[in-house]
Wavefront OBJ file of the C-alpha trace (Angstrom):
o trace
v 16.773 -17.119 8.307
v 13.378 -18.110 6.714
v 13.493 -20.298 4.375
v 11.745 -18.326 1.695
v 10.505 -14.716 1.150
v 7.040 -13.520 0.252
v 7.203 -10.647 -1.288
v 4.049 -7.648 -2.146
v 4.061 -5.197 -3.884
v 1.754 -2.541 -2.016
v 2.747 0.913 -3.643
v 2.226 1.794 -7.127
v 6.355 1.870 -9.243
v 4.888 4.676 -11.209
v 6.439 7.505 -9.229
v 9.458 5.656 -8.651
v 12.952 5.890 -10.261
v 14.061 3.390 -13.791
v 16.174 1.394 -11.172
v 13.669 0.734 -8.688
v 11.529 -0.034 -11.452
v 13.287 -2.965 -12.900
v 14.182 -4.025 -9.695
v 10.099 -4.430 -9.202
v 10.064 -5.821 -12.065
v 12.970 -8.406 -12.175
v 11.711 -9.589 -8.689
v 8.672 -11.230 -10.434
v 6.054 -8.035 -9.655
v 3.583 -6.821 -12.250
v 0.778 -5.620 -10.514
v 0.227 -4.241 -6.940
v -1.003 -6.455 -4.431
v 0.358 -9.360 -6.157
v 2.969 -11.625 -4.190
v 5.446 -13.823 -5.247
v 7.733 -16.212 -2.947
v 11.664 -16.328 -3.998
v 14.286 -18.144 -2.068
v 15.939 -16.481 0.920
v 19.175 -15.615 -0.084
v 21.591 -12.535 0.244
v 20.782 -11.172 -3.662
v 17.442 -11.061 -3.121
v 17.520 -9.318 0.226
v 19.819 -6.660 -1.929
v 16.796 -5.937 -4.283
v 13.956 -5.994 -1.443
v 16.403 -3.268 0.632
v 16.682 -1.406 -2.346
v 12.659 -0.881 -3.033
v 11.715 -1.487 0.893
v 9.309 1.379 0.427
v 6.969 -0.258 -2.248
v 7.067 -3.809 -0.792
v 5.873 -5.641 1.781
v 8.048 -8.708 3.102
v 6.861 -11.816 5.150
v 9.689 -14.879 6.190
v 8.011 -18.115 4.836
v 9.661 -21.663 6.511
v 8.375 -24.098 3.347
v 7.602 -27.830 4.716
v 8.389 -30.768 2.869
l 1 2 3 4 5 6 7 8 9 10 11 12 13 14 15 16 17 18 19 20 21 22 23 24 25 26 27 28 29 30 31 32 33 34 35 36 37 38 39 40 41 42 43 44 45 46 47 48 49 50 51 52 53 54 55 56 57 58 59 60 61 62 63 64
């Protein structure tokens, strides 16, 4: 497992159901083509499964 994710949003939430909405939204997304990098861990794999179809996902290893 990577490290961290980086996450896109590449398709627009506004045909999408509430739930996939605020799970857009709770991941850090506002606008599309915007990207965000969270931590690699099993919750946030949940949300990116649930809204696979509006984001695009890329494994990150982070260097110290």
């Amino acid at each position: 497992m990577a490290d961290k994710l980086k996450i896109t949003l590449v398709r627009s939430t506004i045909g999408a159901i509430p739930k996939h909405r605020k799970t857009v939204k709770s991941l850090g997304l506002r606008k599309l083509n915007k990207t965000v990098i969270m931590p690699d861990n099993p919750a946030i794999r949940g949300m990116v499964k649930q809204v696979q179809h509006l984001v695009k996902v890329e494994e990150v290893q982070v260097e110290d």
